[in-house]
C-alpha positions in Angstrom: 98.9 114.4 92.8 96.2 114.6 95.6 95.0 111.6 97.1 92.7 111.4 100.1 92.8 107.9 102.1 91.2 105.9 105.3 92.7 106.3 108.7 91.9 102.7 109.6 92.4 100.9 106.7 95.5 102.5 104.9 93.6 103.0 101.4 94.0 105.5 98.8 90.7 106.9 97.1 90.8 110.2 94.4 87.9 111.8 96.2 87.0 112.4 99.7 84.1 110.2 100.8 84.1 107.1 102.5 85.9 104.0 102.6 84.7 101.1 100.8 86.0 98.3 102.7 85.4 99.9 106.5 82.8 102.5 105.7 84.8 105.3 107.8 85.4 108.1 106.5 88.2 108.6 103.6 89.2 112.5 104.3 92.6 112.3 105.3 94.6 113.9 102.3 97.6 113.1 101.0 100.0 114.6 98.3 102.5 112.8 96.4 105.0 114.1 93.6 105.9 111.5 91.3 109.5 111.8 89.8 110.7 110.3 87.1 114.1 108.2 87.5 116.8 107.0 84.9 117.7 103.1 85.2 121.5 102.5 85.9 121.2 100.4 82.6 120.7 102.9 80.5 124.2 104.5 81.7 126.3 101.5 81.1 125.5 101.5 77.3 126.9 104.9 76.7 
């Protein structure tokens, strides 16, 4: 997943553009890779 957020204010935005809060611009990118995760519940009913 790309994301692209502002260097001031710490927010995340799906496009580049600016920020809505600060008006800077929102062109740092990020990319993050989402993993899914068992819960240790689920275990302790086998």
């Amino acid at each position: 997943m790309e994301k692209f957020y502002c260097e001031h204010c710490r927010l995340l935005y799906n496009e580049e553009g600016s920020c809505k809060v600060c008006g800077s611009a929102a062109g740092k990118k990020i990319i993050i890779n989402v993993q899914a995760q068992e819960l240790s519940s689920d275990k302790s009913k086998e």
